[in-house]
Backbone and ligand atoms as CSV (ligand in chain L), in Angstrom:
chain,resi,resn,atom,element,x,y,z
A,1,UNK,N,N,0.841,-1.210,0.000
A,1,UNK,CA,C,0.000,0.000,0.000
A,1,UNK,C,C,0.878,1.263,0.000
A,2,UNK,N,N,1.896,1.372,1.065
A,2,UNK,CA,C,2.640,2.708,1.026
A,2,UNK,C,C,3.672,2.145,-0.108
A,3,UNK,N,N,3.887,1.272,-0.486
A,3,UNK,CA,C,4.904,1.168,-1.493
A,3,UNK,C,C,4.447,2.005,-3.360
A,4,UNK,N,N,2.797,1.501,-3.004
A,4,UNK,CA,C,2.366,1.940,-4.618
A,4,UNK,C,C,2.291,3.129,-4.234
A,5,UNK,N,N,1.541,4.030,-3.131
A,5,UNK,CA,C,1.949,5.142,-2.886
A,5,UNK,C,C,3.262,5.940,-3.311
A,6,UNK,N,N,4.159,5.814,-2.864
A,6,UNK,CA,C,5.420,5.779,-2.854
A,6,UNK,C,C,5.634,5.833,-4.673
A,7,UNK,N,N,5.510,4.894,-5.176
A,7,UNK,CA,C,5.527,4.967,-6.141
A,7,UNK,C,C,5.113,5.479,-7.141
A,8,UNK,N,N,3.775,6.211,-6.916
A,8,UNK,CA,C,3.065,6.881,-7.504
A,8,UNK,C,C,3.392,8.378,-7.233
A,9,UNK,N,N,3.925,8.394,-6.204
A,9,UNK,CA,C,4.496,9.775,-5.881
A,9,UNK,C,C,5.786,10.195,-7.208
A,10,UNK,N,N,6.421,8.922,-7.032
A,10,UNK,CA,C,7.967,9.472,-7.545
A,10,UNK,C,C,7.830,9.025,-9.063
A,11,UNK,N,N,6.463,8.801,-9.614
A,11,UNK,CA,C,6.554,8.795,-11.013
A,11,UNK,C,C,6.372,10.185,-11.885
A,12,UNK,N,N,7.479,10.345,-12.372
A,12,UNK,CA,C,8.259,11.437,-12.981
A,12,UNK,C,C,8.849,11.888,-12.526
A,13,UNK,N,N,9.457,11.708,-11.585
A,13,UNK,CA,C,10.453,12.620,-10.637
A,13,UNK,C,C,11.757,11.960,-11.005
A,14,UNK,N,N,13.125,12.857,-10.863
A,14,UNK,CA,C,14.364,12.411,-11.299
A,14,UNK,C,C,14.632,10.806,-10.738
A,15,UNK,N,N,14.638,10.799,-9.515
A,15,UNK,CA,C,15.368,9.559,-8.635
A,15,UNK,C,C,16.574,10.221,-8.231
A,16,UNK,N,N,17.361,9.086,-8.079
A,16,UNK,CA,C,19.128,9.163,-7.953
A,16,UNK,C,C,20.050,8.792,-9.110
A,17,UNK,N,N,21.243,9.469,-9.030
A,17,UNK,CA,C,22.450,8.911,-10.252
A,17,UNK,C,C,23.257,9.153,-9.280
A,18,UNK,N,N,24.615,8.884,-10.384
A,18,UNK,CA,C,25.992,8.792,-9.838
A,18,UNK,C,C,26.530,10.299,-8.851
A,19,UNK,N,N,25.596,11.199,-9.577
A,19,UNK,CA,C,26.139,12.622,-9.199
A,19,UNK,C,C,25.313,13.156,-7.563
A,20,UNK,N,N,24.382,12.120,-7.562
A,20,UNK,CA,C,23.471,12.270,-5.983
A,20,UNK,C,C,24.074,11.466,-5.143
A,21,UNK,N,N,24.818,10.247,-5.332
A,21,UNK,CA,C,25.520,9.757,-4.676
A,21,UNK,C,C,26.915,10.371,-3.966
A,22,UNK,N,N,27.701,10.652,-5.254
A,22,UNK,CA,C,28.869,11.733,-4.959
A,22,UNK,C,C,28.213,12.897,-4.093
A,23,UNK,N,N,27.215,13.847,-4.152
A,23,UNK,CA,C,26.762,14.307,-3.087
A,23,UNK,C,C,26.511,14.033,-1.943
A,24,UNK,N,N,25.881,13.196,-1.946
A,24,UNK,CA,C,25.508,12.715,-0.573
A,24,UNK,C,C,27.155,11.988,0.425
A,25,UNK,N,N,27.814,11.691,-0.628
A,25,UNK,CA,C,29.143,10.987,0.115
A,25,UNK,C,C,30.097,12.288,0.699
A,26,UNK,N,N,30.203,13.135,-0.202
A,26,UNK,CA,C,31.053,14.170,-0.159
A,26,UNK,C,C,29.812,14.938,1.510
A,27,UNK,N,N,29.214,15.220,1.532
A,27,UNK,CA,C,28.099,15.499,2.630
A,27,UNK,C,C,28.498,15.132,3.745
A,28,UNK,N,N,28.339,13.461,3.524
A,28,UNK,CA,C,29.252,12.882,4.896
A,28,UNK,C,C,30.524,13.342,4.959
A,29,UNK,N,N,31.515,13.052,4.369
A,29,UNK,CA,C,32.704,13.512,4.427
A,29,UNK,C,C,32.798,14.845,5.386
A,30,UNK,N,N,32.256,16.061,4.586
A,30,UNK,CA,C,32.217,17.047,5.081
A,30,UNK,C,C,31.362,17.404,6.769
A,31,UNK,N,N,30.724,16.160,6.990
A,31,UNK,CA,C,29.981,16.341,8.349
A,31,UNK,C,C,30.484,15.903,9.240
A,32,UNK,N,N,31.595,14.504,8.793
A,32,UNK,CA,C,33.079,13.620,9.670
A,32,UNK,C,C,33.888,15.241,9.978
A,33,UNK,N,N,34.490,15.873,8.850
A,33,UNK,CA,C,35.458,16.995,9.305
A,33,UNK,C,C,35.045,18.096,9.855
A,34,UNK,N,N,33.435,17.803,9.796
A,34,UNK,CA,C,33.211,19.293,10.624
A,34,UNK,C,C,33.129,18.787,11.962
A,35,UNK,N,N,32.603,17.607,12.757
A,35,UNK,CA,C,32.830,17.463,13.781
A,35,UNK,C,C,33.861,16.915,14.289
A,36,UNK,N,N,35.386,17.112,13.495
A,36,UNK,CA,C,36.250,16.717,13.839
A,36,UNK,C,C,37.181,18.015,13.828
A,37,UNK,N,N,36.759,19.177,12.843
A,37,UNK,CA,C,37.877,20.345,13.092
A,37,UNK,C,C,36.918,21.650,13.015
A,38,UNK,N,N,35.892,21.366,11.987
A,38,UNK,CA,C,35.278,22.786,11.731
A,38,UNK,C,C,33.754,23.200,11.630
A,39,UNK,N,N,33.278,23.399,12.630
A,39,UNK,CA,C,31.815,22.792,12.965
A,39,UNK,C,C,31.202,23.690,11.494
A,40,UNK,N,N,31.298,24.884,11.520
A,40,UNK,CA,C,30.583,25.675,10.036
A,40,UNK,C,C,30.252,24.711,8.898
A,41,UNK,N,N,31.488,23.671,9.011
A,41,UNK,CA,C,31.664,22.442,7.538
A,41,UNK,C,C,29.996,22.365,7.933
A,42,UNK,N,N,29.030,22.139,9.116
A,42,UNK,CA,C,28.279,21.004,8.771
A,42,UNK,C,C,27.427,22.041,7.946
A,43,UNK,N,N,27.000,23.255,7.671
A,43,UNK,CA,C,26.568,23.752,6.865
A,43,UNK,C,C,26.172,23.448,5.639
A,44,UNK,N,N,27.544,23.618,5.117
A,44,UNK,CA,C,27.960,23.420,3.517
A,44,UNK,C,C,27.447,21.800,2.976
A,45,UNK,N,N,27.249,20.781,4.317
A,45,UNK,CA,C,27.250,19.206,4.113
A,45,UNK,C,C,25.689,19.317,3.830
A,46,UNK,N,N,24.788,20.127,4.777
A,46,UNK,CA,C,23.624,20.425,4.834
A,46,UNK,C,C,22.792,20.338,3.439
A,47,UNK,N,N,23.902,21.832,3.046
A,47,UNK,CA,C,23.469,22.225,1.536
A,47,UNK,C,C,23.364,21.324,0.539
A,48,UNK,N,N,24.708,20.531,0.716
A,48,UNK,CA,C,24.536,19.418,-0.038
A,48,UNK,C,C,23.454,18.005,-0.219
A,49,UNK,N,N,23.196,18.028,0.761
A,49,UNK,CA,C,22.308,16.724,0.893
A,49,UNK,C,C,20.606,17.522,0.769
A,50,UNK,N,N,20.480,18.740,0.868
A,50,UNK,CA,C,19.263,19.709,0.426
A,50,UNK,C,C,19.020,19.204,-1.262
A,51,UNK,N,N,20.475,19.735,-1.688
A,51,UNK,CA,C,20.678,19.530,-3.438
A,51,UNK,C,C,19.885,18.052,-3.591
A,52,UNK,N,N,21.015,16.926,-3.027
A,52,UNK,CA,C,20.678,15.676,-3.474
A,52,UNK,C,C,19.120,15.632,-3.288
A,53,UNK,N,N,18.479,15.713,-2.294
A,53,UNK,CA,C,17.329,15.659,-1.708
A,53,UNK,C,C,16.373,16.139,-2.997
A,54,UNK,N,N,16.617,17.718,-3.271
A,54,UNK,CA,C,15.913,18.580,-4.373
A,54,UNK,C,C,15.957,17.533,-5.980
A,55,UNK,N,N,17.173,16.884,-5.882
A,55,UNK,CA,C,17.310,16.599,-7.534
A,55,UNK,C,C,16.469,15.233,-7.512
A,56,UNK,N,N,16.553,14.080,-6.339
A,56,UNK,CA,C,15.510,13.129,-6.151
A,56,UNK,C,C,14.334,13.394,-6.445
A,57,UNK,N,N,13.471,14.565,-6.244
A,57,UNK,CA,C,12.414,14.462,-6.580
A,57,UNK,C,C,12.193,15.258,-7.458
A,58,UNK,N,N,12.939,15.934,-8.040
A,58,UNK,CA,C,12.848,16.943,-9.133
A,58,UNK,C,C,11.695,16.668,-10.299
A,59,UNK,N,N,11.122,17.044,-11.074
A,59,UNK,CA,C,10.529,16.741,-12.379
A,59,UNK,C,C,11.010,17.408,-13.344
A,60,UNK,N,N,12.425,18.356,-13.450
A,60,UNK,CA,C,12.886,18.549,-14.720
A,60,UNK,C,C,13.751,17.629,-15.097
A,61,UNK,N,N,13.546,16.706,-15.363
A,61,UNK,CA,C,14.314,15.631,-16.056
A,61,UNK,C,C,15.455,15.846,-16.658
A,62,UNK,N,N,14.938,16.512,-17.999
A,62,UNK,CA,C,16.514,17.269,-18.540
A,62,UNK,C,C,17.578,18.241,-17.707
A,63,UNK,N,N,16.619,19.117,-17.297
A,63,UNK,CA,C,17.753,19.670,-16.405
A,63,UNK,C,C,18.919,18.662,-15.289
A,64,UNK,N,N,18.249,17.977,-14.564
A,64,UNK,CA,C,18.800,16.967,-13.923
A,64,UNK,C,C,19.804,16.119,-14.746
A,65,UNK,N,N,19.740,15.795,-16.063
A,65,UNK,CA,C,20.487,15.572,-16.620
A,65,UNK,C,C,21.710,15.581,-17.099
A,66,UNK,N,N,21.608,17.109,-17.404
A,66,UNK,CA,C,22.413,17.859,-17.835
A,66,UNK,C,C,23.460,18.177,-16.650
A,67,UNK,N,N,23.325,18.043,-15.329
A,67,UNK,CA,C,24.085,18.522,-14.283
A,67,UNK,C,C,24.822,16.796,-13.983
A,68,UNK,N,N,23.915,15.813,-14.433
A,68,UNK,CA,C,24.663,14.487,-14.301
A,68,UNK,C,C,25.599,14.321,-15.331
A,69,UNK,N,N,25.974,15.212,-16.708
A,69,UNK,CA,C,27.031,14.751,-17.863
A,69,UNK,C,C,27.684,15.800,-17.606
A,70,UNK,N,N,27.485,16.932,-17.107
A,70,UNK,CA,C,28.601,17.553,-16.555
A,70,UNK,C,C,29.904,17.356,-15.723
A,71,UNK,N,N,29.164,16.984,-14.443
A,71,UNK,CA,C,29.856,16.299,-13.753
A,71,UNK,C,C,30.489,14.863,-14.539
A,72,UNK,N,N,30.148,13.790,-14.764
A,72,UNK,CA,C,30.489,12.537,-15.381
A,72,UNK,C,C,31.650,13.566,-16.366
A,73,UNK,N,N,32.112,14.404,-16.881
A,73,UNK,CA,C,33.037,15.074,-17.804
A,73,UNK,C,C,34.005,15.658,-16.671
A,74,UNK,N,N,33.642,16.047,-15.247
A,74,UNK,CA,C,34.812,15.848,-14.396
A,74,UNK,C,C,35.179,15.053,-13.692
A,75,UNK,N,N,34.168,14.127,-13.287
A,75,UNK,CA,C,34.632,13.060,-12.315
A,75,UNK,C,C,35.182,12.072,-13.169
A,76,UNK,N,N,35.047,11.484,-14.444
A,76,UNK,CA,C,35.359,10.058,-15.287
A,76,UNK,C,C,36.842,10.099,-14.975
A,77,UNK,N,N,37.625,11.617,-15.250
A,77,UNK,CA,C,39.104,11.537,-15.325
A,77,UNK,C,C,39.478,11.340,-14.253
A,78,UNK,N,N,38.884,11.807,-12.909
A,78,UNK,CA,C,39.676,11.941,-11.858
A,78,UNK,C,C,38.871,10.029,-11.266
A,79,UNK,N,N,38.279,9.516,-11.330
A,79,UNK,CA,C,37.639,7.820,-11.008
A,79,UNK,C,C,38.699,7.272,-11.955
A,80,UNK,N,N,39.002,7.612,-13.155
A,80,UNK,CA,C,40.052,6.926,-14.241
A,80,UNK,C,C,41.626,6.911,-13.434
A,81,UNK,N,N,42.099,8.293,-13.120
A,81,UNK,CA,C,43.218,7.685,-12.161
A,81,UNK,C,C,43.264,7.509,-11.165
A,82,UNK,N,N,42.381,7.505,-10.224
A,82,UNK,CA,C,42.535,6.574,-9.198
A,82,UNK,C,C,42.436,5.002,-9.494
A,83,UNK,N,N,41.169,4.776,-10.463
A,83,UNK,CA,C,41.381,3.493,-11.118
A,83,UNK,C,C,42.925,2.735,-11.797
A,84,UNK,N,N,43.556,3.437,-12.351
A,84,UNK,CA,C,44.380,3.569,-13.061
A,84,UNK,C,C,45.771,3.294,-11.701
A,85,UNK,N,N,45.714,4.309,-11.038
A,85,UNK,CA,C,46.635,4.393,-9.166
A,85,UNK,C,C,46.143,2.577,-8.711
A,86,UNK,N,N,45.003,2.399,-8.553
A,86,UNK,CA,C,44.809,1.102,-8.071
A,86,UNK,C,C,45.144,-0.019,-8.736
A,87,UNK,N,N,45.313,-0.279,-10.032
A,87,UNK,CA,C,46.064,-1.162,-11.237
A,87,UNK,C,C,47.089,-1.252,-10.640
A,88,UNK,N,N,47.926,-0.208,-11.000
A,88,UNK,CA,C,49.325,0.089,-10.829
A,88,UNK,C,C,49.911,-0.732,-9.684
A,89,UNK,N,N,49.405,-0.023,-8.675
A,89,UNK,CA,C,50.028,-0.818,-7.232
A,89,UNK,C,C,49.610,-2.115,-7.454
A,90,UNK,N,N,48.261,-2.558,-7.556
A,90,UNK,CA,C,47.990,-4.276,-7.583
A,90,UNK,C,C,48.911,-5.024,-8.370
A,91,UNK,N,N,49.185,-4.377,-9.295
A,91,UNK,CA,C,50.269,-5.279,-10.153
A,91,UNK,C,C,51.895,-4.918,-10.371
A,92,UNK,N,N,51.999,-3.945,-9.166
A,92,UNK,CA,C,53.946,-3.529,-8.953
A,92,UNK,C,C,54.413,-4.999,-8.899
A,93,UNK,N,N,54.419,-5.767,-8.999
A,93,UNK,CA,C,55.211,-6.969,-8.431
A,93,UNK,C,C,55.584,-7.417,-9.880
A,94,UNK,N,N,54.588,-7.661,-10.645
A,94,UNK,CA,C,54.738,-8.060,-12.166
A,94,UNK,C,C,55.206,-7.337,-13.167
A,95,UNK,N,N,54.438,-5.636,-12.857
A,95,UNK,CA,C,54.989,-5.011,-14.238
A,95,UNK,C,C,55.969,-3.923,-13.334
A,96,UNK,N,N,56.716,-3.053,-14.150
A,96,UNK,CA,C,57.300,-1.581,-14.122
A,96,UNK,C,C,56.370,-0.412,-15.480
A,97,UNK,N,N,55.970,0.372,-14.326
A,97,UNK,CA,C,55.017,1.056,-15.369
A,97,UNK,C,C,56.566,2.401,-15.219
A,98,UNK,N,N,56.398,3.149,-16.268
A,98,UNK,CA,C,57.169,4.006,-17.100
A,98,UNK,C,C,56.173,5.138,-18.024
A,99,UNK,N,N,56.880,6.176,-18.310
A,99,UNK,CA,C,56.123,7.203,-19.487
A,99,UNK,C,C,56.702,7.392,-19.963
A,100,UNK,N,N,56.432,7.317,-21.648
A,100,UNK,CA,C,56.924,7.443,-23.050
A,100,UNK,C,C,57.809,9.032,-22.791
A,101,UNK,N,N,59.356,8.890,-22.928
A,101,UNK,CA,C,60.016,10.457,-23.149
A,101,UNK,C,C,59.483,11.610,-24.202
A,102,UNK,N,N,59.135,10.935,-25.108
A,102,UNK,CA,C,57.871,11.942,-26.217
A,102,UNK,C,C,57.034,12.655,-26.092
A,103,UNK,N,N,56.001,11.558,-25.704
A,103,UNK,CA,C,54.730,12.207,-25.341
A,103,UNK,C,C,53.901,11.879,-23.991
A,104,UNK,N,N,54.757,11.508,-23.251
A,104,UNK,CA,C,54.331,11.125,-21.699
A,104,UNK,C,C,53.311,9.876,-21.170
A,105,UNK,N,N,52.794,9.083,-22.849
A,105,UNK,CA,C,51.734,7.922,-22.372
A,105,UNK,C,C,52.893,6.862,-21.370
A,106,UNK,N,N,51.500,6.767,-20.322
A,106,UNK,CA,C,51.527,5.557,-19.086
A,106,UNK,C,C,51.702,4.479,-20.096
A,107,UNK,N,N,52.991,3.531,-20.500
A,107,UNK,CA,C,53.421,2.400,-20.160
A,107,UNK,C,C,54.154,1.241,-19.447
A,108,UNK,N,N,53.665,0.175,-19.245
A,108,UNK,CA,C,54.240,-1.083,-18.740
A,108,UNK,C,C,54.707,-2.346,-19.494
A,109,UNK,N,N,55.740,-3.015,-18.773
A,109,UNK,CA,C,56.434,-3.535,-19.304
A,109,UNK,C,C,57.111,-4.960,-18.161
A,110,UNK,N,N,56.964,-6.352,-18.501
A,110,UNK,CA,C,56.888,-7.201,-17.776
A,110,UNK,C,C,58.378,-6.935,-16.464
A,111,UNK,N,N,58.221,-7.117,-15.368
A,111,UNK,CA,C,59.420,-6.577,-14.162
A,111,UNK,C,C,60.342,-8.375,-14.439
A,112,UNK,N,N,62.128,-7.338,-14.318
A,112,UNK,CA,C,62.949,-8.817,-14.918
A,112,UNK,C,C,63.194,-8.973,-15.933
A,113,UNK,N,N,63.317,-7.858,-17.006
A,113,UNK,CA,C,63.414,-8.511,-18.410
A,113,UNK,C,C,64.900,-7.933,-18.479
A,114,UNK,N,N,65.707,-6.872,-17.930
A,114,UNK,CA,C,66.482,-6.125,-18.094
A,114,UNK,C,C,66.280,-4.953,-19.097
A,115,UNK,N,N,67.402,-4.896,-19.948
A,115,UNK,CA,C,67.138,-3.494,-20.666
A,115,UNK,C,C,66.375,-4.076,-21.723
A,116,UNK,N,N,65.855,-3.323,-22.145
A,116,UNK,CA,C,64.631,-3.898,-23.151
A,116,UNK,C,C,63.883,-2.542,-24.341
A,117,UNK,N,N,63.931,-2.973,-25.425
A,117,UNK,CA,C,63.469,-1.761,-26.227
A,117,UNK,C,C,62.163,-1.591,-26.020
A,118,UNK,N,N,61.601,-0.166,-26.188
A,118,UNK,CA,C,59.959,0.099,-26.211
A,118,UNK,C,C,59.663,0.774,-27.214
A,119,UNK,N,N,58.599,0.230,-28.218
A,119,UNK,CA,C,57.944,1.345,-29.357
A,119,UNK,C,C,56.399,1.872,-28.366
A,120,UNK,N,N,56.507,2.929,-28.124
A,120,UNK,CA,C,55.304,3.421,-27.310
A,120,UNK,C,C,54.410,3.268,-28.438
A,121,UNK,N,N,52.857,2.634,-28.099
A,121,UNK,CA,C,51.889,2.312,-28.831
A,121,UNK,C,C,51.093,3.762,-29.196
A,122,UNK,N,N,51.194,5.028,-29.087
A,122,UNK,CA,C,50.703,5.843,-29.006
A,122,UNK,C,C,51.563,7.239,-30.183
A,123,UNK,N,N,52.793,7.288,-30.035
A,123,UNK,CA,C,53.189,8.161,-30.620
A,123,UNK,C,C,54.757,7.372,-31.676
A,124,UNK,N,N,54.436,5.825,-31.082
A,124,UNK,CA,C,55.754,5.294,-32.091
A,124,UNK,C,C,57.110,4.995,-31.807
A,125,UNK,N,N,57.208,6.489,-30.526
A,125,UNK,CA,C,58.691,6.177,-30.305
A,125,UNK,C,C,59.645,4.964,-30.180
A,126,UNK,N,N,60.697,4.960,-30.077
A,126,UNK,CA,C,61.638,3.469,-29.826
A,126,UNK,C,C,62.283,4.424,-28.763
A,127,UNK,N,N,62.340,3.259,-27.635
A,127,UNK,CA,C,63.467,4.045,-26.484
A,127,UNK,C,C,63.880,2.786,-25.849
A,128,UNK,N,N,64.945,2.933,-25.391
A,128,UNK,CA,C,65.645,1.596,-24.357
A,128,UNK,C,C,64.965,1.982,-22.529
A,129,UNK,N,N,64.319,0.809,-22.177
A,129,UNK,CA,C,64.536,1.500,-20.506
A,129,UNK,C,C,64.579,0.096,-19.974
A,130,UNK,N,N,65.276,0.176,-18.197
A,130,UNK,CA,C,64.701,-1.024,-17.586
A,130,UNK,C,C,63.847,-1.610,-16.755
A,131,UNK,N,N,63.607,-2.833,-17.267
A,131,UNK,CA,C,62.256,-3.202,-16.845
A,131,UNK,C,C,62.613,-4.130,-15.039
L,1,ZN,ZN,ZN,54.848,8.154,-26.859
């Protein structure tokens, strides 16, 4: 009964995405450091979880949208290297990661091979390094 309710309420309304989540996390975050150094933080955490709150039930769809591919155009790069940071370390034991002297692309190369030539897959170069 309160579920079709419920449901009937939130038909057309945004819901949640990736970018209400990141709000709401960053919220906490900011409500851990305000009662740990700077009580004002819990303000700003406030505001935030107001937002998330507002965009859940929102009915401009597009608009809501549009603030979710925004963000996804800053967060992808910065989730990509930490993704990218978490590779790395999981697999220090096996590879030696390195950047092309050219053009700076992240490559790896099996750990133990000694000196060893590299054509970087990206710009071509040939360079000697060790692995
Ligand atoms: Zn290169």
């Amino acid at each position: 009964m309160f579920f079709q309710k419920f449901q009937r309420f939130m038909y057309g309304r945004y819901g949640t995405d990736a970018f209400s989540f990141f709000l709401l996390g960053l919220g906490l975050v900011l409500t851990l450091l305000a009662g740990l150094f700077f009580r004002p933080l819990v303000l700003l955490a406030d505001l935030l979880y107001l937002y998330a709150i507002f965009r859940l039930f929102s009915r401009n769809i597009p608009a809501r949208q549009k603030e979710l591919s925004a963000f996804l155009r800053v967060w992808g790069p910065v989730k990509g290297w930490f993704s990218f940071q978490k590779r790395r370390f999981s697999e220090r034991k096996l590879y030696r990661y390195f950047k092309c002297p050219n053009c700076k692309q992240a490559l790896r190369a099996p750990r133990g091979r000694g000196k060893i030539e590299v054509t970087c897959q990206k710009c071509h170069k040939v360079f000697i390094t060790k692995t």
